[in-house]
C-alpha positions as CSV (number, residue, x, y, z in Angstrom):
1,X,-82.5,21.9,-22.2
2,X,-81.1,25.3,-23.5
3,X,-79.4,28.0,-21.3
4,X,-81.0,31.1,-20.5
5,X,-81.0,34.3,-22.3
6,X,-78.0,36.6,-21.2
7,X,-76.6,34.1,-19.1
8,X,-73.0,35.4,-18.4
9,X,-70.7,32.4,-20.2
10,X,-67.2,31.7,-19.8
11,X,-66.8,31.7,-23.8
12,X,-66.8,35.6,-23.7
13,X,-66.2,36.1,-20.4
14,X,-62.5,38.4,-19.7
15,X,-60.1,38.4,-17.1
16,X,-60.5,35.0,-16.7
17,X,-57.4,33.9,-15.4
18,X,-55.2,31.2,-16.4
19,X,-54.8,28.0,-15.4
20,X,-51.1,26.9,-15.6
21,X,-49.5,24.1,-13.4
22,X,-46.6,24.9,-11.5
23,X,-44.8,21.4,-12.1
24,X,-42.7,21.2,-15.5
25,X,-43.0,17.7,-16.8
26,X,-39.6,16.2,-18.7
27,X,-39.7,12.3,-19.2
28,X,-36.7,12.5,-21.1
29,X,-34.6,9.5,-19.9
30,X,-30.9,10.6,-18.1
31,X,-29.2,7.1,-17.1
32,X,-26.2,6.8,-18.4
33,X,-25.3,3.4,-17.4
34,X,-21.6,2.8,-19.2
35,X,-20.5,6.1,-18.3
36,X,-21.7,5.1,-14.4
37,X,-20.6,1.6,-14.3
38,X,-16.8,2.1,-16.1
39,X,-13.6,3.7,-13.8
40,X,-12.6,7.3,-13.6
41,X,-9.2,8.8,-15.1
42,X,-7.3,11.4,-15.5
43,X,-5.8,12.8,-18.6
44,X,-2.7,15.3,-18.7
45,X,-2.7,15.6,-22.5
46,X,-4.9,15.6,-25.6
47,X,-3.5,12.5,-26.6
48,X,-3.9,10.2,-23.7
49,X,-1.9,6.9,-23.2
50,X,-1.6,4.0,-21.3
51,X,-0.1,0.6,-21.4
52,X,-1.2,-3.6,-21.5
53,X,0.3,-6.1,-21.0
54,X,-0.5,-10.2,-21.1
55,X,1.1,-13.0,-21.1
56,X,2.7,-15.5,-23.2
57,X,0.8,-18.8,-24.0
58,X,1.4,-21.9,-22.4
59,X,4.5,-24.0,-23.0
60,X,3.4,-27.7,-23.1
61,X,7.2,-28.5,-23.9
62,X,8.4,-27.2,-21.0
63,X,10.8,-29.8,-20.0
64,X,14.7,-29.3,-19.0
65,X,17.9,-31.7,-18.2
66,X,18.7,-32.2,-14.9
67,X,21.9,-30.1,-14.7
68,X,21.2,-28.0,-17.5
69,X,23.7,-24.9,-17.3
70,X,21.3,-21.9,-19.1
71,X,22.7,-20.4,-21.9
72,X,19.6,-18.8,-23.5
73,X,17.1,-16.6,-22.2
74,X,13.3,-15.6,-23.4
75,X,12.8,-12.2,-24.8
76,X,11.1,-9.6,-22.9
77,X,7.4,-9.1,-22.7
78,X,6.9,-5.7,-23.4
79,X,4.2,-3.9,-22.9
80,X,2.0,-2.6,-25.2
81,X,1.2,1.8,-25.5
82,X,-2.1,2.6,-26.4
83,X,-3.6,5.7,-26.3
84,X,-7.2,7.9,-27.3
85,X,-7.3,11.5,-28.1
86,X,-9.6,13.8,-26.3
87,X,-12.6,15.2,-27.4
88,X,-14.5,18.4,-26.5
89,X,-18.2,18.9,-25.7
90,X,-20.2,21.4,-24.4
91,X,-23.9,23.3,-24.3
92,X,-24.3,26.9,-24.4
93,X,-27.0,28.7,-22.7
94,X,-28.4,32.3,-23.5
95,X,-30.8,34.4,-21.4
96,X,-32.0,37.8,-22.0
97,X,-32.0,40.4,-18.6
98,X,-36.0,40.0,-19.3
99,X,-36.8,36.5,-19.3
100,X,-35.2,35.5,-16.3
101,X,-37.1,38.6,-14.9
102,X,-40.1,38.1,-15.7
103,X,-42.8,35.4,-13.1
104,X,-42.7,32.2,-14.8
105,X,-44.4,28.8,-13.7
106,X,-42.4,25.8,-12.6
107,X,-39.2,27.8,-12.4
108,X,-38.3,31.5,-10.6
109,X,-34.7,31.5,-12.5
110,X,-34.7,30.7,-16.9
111,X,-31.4,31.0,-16.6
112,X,-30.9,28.4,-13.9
113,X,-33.5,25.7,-15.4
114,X,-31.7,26.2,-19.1
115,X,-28.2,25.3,-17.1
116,X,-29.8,22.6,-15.6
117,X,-31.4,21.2,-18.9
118,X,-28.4,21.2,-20.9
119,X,-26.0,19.4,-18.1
120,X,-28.7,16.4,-18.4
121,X,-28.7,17.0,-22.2
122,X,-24.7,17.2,-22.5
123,X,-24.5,13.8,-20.2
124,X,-26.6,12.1,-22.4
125,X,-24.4,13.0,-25.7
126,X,-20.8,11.7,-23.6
127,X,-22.8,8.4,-23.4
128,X,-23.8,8.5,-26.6
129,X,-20.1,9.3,-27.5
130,X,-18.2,6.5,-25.6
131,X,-20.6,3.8,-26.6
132,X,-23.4,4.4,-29.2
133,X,-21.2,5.6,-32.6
134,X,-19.3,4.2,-34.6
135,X,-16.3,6.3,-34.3
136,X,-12.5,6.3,-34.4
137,X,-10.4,8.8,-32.7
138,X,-9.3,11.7,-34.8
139,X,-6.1,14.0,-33.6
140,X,-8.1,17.1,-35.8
141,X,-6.7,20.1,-36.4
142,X,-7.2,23.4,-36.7
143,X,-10.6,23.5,-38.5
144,X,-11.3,19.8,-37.2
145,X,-12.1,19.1,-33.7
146,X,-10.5,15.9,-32.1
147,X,-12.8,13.2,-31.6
148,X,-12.4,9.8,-29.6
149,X,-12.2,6.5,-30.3
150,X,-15.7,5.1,-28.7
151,X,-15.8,1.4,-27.6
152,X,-17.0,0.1,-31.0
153,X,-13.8,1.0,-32.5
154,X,-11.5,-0.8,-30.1
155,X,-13.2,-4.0,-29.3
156,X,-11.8,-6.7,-31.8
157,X,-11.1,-9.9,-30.2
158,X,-14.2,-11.6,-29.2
159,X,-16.7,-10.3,-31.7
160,X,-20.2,-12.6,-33.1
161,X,-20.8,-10.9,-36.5
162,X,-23.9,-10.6,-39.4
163,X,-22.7,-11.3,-43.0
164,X,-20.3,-8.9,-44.8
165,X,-19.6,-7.6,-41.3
166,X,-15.9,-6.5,-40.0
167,X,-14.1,-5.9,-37.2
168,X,-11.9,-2.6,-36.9
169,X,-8.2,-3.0,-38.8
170,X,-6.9,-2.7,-35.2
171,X,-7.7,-2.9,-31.5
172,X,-6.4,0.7,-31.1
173,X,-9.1,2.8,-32.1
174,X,-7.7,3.8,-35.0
175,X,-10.3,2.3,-37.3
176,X,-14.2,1.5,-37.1
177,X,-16.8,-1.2,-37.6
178,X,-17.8,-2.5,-41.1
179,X,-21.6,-3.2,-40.8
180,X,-22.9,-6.3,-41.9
181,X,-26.3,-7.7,-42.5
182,X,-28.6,-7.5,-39.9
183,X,-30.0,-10.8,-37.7
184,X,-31.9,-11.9,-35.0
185,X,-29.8,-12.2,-31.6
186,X,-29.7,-15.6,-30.4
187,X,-28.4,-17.3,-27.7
188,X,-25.8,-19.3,-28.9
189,X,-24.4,-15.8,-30.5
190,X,-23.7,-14.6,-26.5
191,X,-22.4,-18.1,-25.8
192,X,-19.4,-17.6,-28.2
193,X,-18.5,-14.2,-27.3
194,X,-18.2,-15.4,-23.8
195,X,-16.6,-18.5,-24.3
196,X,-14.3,-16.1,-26.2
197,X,-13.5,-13.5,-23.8
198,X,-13.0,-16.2,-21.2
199,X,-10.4,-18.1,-23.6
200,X,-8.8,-14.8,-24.5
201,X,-8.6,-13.1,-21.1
202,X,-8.7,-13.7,-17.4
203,X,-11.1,-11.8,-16.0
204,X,-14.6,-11.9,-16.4
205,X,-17.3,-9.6,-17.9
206,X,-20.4,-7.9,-15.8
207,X,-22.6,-6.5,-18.4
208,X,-24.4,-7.4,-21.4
209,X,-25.2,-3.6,-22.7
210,X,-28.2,-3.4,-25.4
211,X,-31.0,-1.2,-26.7
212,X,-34.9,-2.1,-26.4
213,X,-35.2,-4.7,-28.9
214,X,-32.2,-6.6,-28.4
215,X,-33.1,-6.8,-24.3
216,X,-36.2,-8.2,-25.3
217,X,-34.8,-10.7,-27.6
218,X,-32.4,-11.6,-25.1
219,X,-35.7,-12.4,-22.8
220,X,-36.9,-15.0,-25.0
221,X,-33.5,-17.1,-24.5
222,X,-34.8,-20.5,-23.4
223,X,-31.2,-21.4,-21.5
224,X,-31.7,-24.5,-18.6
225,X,-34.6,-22.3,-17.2
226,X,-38.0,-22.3,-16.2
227,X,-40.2,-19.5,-16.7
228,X,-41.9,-17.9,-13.5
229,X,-44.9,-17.4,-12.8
230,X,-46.7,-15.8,-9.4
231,X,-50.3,-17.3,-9.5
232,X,-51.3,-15.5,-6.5
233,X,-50.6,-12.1,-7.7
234,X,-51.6,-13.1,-11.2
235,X,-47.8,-12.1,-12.7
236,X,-45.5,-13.8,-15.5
237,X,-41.9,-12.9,-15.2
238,X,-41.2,-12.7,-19.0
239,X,-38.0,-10.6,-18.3
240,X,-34.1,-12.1,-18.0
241,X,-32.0,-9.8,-16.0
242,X,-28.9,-11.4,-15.5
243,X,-27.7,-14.4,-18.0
244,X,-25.3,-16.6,-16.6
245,X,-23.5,-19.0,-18.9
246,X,-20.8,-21.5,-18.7
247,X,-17.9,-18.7,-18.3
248,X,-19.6,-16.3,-16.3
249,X,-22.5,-14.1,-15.4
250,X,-23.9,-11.1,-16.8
251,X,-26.5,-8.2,-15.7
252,X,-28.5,-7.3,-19.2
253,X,-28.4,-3.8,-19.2
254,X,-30.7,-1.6,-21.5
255,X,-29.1,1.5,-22.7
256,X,-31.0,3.9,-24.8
257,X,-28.0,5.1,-26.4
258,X,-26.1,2.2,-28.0
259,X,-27.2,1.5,-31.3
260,X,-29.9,-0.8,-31.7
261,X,-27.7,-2.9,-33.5
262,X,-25.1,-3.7,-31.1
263,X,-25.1,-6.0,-27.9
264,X,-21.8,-5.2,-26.1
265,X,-20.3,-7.6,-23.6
266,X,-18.2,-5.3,-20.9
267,X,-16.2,-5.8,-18.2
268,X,-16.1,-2.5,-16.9
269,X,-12.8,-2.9,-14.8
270,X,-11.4,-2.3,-17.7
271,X,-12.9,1.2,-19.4
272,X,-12.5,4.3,-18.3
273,X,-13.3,8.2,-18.7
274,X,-10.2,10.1,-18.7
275,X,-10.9,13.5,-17.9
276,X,-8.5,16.4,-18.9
277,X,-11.4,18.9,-18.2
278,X,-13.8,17.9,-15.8
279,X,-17.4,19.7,-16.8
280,X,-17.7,22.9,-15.8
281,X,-20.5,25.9,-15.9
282,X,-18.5,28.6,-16.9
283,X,-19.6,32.7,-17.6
284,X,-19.0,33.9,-21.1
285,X,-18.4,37.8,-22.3
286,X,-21.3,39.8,-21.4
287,X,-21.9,42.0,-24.6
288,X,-25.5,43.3,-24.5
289,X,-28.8,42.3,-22.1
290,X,-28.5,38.8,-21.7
291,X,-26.4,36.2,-19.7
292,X,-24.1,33.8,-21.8
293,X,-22.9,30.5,-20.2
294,X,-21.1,27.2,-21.0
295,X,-21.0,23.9,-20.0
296,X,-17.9,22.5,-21.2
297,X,-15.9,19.5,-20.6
298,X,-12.9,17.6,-22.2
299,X,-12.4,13.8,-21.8
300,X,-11.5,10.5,-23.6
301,X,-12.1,6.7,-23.4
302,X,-9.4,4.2,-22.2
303,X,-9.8,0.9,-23.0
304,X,-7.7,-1.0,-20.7
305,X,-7.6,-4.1,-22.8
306,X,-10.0,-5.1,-25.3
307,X,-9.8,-8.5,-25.0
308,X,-12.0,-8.3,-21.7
309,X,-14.9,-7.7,-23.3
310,X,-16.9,-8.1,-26.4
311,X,-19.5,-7.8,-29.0
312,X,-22.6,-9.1,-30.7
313,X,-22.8,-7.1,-33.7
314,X,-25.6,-6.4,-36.7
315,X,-28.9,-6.8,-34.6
316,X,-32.3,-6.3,-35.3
């Protein structure tokens, strides 16, 4: 078969025009399932504070004298002061007079798809802030910005670590995680921290909080059950959404922005974002043809107390 002579091809064909779908496709992933699940605060300050408070241990000699006149008393229980310095974020957008003029596909406004694109992309850095570093909260200064103490730098009392790994100095987020040797996560790790956290403190965590390859390791966790399996529709449930253990019950929650090493046991009555600035789209200077804006918001972490929650540290 060949095609005739001075058949009109589309090779050298002009005018042809083009072809251009008017859907934009972003599979960039947005959930943000700490900063959802956690309470909402307000700051007044940079340096935001709040207080704990628990209670003293159980007194098995706790016996007294009939008739006993008192004539000593126990101390006070004081509370504790914590606090977290706020941090700033933003995204900036800038749009020339033109661009957003111009007939585009997917869009009629540049400026107004940019906006949108960078308040997904700034959510996703907050979470990424309050959960995924490794990172102590810093008053800055004048050529220093102020950053947060995130949750790996506060939680300290029921931790499950690798070799050579070490907890922060202090549960006050003054300090961060040593890293230790990597390992496999394995059940009996989880069992510890929440026979831990249910020793340590009286209420009860909700979520086990880990990235990709730690949920599926958690999925191969034999526990006292049987796998399931739907013949009829030809489907093996290979996944474990919710481990409950001896002290309580937990959803396993994949987050793609804690580190990969980290499996963080949170009882999410007791975190917070405390916003001094809420976000906020904001118009900057105009100084030639083009529109400036900012998304910009200030915020910290509170960790209510610690000792609610946990972690299973140096995964692989």
């Amino acid at each position: 078969m060949a095609t005739v002579s001075n058949t009109e091809l589309t090779f050298s064909m002009k005018g042809i025009r083009e072809d251009l779908s008017d859907v934009i496709y972003n599979i960039s992933p947005v959930e943000t399932p700490f900063m959802t699940s956690i309470g909402r605060a307000k700051a007044d300050n940079t340096f935001h504070e709040w207080q704990t408070q628990s209670l003293a241990a159980a007194d098995t000699t706790n016996a007294q004298l009939e008739g006993d006149d008192i004539t000593s008393f126990q101390a006070a229980n004081f509370t504790t002061r914590l606090g977290n310095y706020t941090q700033i974020s933003r995204k900036t957008v800038i749009v020339s007079g033109t661009a957003d003029a111009v007939k585009k596909a997917g869009r009629k406004s540049e400026l107004a798809l940019q906006v949108a694109i960078r308040g997904k992309e700034l959510k996703r850095d907050i979470e990424s802030i309050l959960c995924g570093t490794n990172q102590a909260r810093t008053a800055g200064n004048s050529t220093t910005a102020r950053t947060l103490a995130s949750t790996l730098s506060w939680i300290k009392t029921n931790t499950d670590l690798g070799a050579s790994g070490a907890d922060p100095s202090a549960s006050d987020g003054t300090g961060t995680r040593t890293d230790g040797t990597t390992r496999v996560f394995v059940e009996s790790s989880l069992k510890t921290v929440l026979k831990s956290i249910w020793t340590n403190s009286g209420d009860e965590p909700e979520m086990l909080m880990v990235g990709g390859t730690v949920k599926q390791e958690a999925s191969t966790f034999a526990g006292n059950t049987t796998r399931m399996q739907d013949t009829t529709n030809k489907k093996l449930v290979a996944s474990i959404d919710y481990y409950t253990g001896d002290f309580s019950s937990v959803r396993i929650v994949p987050n793609r922005f804690v580190r990969s090493r980290d499996a963080q046991v949170i009882n999410t009555d007791l975190w917070a974002v405390a916003w001094l600035r809420p976000i906020k789209l904001e118009d900057l200077a105009k100084t030639g043809d083009a529109s400036k804006k900012q998304l910009i918001g200030e915020y910290t972490l509170e960790s209510r107390n610690e000792a609610g929650s946990g972690i299973i540290a140096d995964l692989q």
